[in-house]
C-alpha positions as CSV (number, residue, x, y, z in Angstrom):
1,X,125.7,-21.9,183.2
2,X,124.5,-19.7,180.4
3,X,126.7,-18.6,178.0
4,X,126.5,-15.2,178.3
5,X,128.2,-15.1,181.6
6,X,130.5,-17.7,179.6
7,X,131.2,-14.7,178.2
8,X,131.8,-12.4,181.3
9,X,134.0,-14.5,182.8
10,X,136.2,-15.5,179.6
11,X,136.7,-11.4,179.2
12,X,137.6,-11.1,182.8
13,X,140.3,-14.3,182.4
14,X,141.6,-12.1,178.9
15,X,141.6,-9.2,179.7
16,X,143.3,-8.8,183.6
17,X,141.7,-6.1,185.0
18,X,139.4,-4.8,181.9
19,X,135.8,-5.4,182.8
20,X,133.2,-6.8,181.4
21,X,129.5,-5.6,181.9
22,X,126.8,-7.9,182.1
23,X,124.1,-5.9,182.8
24,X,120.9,-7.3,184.8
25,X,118.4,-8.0,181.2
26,X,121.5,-9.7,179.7
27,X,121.8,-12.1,183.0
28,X,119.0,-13.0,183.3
29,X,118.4,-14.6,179.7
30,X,117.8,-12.5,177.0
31,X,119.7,-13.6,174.2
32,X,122.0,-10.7,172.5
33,X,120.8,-9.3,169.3
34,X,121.9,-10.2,165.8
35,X,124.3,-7.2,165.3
36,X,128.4,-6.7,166.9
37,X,128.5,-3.4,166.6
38,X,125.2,-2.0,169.0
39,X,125.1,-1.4,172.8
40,X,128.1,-3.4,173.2
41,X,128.6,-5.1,177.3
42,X,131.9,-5.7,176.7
43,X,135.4,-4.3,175.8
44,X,137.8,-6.0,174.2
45,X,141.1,-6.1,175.9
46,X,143.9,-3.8,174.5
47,X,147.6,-5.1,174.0
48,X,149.2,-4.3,176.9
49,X,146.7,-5.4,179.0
50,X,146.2,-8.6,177.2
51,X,149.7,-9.7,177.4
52,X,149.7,-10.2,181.1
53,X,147.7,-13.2,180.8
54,X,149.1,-16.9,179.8
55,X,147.0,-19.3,177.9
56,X,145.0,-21.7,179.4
57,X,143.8,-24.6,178.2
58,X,141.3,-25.4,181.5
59,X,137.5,-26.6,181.4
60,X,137.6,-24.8,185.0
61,X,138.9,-21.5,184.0
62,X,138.7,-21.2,180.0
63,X,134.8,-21.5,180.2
64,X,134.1,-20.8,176.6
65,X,135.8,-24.2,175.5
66,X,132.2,-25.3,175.9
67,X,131.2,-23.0,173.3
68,X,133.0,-25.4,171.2
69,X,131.6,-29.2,170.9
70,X,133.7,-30.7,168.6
71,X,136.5,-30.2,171.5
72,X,134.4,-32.9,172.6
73,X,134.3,-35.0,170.3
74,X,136.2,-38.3,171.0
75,X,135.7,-39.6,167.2
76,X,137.2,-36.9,165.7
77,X,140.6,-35.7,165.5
78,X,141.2,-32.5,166.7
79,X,144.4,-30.1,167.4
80,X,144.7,-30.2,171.3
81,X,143.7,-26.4,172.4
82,X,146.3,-24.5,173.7
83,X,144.5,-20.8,173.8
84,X,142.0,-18.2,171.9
85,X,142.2,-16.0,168.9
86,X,141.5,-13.3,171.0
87,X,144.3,-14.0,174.2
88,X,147.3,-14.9,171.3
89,X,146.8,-11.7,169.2
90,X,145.3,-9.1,171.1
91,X,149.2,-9.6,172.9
92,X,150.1,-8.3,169.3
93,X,148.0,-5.5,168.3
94,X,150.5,-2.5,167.6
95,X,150.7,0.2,170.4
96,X,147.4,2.7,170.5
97,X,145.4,-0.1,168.5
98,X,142.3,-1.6,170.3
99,X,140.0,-4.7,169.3
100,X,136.2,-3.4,168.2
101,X,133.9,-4.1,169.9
102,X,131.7,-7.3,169.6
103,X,128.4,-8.3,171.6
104,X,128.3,-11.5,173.4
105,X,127.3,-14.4,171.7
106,X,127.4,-12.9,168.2
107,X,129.3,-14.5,165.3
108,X,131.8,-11.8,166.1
109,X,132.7,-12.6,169.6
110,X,132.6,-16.6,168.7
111,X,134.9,-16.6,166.0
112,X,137.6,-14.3,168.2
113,X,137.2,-16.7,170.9
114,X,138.1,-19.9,168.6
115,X,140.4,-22.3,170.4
116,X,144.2,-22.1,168.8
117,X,146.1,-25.0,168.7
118,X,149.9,-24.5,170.2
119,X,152.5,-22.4,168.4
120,X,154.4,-24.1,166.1
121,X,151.7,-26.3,165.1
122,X,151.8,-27.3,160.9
123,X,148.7,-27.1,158.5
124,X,147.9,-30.5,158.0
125,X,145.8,-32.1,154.8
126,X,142.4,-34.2,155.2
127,X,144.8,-37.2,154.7
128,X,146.8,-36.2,157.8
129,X,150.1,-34.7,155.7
130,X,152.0,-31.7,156.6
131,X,151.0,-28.7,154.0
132,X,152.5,-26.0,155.7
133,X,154.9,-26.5,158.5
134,X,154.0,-25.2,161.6
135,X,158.1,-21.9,161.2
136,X,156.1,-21.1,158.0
137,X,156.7,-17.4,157.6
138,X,153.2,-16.8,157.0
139,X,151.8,-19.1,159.0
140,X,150.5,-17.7,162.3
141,X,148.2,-20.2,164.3
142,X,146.1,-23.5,163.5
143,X,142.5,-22.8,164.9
144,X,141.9,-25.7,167.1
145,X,138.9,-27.3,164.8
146,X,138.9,-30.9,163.2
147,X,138.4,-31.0,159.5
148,X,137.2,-35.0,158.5
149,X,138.9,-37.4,156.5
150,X,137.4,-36.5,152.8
151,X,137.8,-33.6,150.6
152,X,134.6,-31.6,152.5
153,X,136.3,-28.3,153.9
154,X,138.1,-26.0,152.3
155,X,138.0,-22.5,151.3
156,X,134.3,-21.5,151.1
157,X,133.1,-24.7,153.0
158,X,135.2,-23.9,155.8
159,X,133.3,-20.6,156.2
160,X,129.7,-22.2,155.8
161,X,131.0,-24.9,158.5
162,X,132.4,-22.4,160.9
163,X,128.6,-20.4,160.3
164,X,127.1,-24.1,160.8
165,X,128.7,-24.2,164.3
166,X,127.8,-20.9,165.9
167,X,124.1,-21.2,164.3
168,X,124.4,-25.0,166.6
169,X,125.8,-22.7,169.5
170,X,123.0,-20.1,169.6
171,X,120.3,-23.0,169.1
172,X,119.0,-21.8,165.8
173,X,117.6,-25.2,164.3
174,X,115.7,-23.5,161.4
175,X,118.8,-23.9,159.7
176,X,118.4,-23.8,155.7
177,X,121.5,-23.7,153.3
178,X,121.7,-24.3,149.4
179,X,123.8,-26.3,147.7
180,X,125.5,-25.2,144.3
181,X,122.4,-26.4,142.0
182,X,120.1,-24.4,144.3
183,X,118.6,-27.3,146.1
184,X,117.4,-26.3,149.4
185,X,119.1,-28.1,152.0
186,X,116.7,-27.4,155.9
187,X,117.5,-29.0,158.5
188,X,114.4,-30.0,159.1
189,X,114.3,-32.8,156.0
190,X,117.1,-34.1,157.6
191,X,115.9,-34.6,160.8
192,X,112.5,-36.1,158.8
193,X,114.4,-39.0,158.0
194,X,115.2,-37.4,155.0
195,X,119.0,-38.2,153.2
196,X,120.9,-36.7,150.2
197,X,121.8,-39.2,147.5
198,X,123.3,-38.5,144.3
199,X,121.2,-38.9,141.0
200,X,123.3,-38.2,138.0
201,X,125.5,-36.1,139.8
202,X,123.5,-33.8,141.6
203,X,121.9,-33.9,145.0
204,X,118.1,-35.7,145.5
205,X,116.6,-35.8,149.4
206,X,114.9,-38.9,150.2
207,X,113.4,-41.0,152.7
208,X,116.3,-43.1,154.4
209,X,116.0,-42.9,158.1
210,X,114.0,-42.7,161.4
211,X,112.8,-39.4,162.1
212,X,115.1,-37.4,164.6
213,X,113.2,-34.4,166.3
214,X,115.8,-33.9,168.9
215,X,119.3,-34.3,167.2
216,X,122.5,-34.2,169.2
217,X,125.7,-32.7,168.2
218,X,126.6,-36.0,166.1
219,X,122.8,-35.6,164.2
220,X,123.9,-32.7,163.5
221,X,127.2,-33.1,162.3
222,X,126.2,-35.7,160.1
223,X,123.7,-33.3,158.3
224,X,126.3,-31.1,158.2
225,X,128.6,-33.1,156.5
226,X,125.6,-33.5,153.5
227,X,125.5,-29.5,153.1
228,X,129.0,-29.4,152.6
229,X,129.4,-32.6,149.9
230,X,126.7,-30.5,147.7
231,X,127.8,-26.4,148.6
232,X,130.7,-24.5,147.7
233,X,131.4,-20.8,146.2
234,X,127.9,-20.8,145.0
235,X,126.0,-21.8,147.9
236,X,128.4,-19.3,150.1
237,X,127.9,-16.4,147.8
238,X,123.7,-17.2,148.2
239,X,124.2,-17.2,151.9
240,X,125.8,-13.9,151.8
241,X,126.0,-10.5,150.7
242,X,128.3,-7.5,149.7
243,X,129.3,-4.7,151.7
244,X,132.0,-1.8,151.2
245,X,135.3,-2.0,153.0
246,X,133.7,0.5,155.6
247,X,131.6,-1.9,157.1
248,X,134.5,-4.7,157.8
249,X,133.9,-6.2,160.8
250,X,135.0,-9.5,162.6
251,X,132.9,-12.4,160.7
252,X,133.4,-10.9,157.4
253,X,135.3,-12.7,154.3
254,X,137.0,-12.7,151.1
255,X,135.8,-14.5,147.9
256,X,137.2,-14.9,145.0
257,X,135.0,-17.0,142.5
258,X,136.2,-20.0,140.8
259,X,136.3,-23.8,141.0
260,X,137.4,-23.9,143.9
261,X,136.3,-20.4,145.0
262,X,139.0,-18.9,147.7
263,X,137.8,-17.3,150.9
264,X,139.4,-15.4,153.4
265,X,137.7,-14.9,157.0
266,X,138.2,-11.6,159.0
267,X,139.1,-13.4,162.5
268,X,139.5,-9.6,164.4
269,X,139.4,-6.0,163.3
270,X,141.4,-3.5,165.3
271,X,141.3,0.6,165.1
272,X,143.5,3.1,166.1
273,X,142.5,6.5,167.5
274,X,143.3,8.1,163.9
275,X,140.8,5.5,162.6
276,X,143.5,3.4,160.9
277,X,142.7,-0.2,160.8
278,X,144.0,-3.6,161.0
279,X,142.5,-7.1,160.5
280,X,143.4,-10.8,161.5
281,X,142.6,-12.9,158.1
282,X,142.3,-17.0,158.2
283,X,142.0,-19.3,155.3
284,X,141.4,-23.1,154.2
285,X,142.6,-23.4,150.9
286,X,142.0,-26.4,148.7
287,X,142.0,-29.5,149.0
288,X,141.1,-29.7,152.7
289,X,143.4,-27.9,155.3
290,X,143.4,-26.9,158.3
291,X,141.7,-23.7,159.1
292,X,144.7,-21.6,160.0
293,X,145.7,-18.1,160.6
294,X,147.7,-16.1,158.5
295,X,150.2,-13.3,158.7
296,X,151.9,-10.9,156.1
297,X,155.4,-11.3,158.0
298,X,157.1,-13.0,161.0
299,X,156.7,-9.2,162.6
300,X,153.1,-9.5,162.4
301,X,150.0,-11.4,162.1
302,X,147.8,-8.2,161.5
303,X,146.8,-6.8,158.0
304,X,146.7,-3.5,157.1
305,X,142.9,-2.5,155.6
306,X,144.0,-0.2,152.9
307,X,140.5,-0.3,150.6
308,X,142.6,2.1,147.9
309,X,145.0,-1.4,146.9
310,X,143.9,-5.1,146.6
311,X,144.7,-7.7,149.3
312,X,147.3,-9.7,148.7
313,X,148.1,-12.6,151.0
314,X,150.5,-15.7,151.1
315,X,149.4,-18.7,149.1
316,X,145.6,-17.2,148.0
317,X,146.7,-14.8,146.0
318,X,145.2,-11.1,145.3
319,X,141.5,-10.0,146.5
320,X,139.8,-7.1,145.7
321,X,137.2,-5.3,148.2
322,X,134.4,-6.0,145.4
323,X,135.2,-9.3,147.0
324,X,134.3,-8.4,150.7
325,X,130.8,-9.8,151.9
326,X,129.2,-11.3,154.9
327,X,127.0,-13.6,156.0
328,X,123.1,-12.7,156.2
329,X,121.8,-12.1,159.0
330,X,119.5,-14.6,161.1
331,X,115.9,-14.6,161.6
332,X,114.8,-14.5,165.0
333,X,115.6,-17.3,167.5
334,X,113.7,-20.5,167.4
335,X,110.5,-21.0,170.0
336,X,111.0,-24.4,170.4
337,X,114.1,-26.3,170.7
338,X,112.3,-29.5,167.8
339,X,112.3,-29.1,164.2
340,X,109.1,-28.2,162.5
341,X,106.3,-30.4,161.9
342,X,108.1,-33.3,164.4
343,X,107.3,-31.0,167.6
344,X,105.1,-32.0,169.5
345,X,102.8,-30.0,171.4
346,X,104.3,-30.0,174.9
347,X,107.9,-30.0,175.4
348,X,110.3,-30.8,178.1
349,X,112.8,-28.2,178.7
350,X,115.7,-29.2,176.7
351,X,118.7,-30.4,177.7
352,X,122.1,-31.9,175.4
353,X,125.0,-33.0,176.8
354,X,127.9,-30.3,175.4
């Protein structure tokens, strides 16, 4: 089914009652473009609406689960998923707020529709130890996402992994990210055959493997997990740029350089008819955590945006909105669904098991 009208029928299931409009170029394939914030086919569901509808954790009827492959991945240990960002706190939005608006199938929409694990569940470590317990005052949902066993994910890596996984989702294989020395890190090397070894203590690609010009989701975890062993604050920071606190926008983060660098991810942005604003924040700290949401009180999960005062949250300390950037944008989507040079000329239709 394509993953647009993944979309349409996710909104219908959160919303109860709300909407959503596919219109007939959007059915019948064209892709969405790269902005959340023009010609929008779909309204986010306000609070009292929202809270009508229970989670559920259903391939059947929570479509959008598909969206999400690791979910799928026996290997790996993941936080059983018990509902959406979007379904658990659009039930809290304070009275006259609304969610913007996002497009379908931009980062926007995918990282509001991120599987949450049950309430009450803790912030665990890499090793498998509780970090935060899952009554934390400030602790307001695990996303649903395994994070390995090594020291790979936090803080800025969690964002460039997150980024990894909805460029996977909207089949952009051109993918190209740097690691902290500047060494361009393509996809396409990697699917060459092409490994990253260590020589004296910075990364080196060389011949290793057997060419892979159709890589699975495992291929491509794998290369993924090479990116992250070389990138950091650095590497995010070249992946991204600034904007002022006017432009916030679901997809948008936080970063505060150092070794480690700490990064907050704007999960949701709500608006009030007076143009107040309010924004769902999650964070990975150092070492490796789970990627969790957090929440200035037990009343609340929402921030206020107030661009006149820094940001302070629990555990990460203060940002200011010099620190507020976000992800460049994407180059057009691939023709073909091979990496460079090891297309061949004629190609099936593609096909990969979710």
């Amino acid at each position: 089914m394509n993953r647009l009208i993944f979309g349409c029928l996710l909104i219908s299931l959160a919303t109860a009652g709300v909407g959503c409009r596919c219109d007939q170029r959007r059915t019948s394939g064209e892709g969405p473009g790269p902005s959340a914030s023009t010609n929008p086919t779909a309204a986010i569901a306000s609070s009292s609406e929202a809270a009508t509808v229970p989670p559920v954790a259903s391939a059947t009827s929570w479509p959008e689960l598909e969206w999400y492959p690791w979910l799928k991945a026996s290997s790996r240990v993941v936080p059983e998923p018990a509902d959406t960002v979007l379904r658990r706190f659009s039930r809290s939005l304070p009275t006259g707020y609304d969610n913007v608006v996002a497009e379908l199938g931009t980062w926007a929409e995918w990282l509001r529709l991120l599987p949450l694990a049950a309430s009450g569940t803790p912030v665990r470590d890499y090793r498998g130890g509780i970090v935060v317990p899952g009554d934390d005052e400030y602790l307001a949902a695990v996303v649903a996402i395994d994070i390995g066993t090594r020291d790979l994910q936090s803080s800025a890596d969690a964002v460039l992994r997150l980024f990894a996984e909805w460029r996977w989702f909207k089949e952009d294989l051109r993918m190209l990210y740097l690691s902290d020395t500047k060494l361009e890190l393509p996809l396409e090397k990697w699917s060459a055959g092409e490994r990253l070894v260590s020589r004296a203590g910075k990364p080196q690609w060389l011949p290793q493997a057997a060419p892979q010009p159709r890589l699975d989701y495992a291929g491509f975890r794998e290369y993924l997990q090479g990116v992250l062993a070389w990138s950091d604050g650095p590497a995010l920071l070249a992946e991204s740029e600034p904007i002022p606190p006017e432009a916030l926008e679901p997809g948008a983060f936080f970063i505060r350089r150092g070794r480690p660098a700490r990064v907050l991810v704007v999960l949701d942005v709500g608006t009030s008819p007076g143009g107040q604003r309010i924004m769902l924040l999650a964070q990975a700290l150092h070492p490796t955590e789970s990627i969790h949401v957090i929440r200035p009180n037990r009343a609340t999960a929402w921030f206020p945006v107030r661009s006149d005062q820094p940001l302070r949250v629990p555990r990460a300390g203060t940002f200011g909105w010099d620190d507020l950037r976000r992800m460049k944008r994407l180059r057009s989507p691939p023709e073909k669904s091979c990496v460079g040079s090891l297309c061949p000329e004629v190609l099936p239709p593609r096909t990969r098991a979710r």
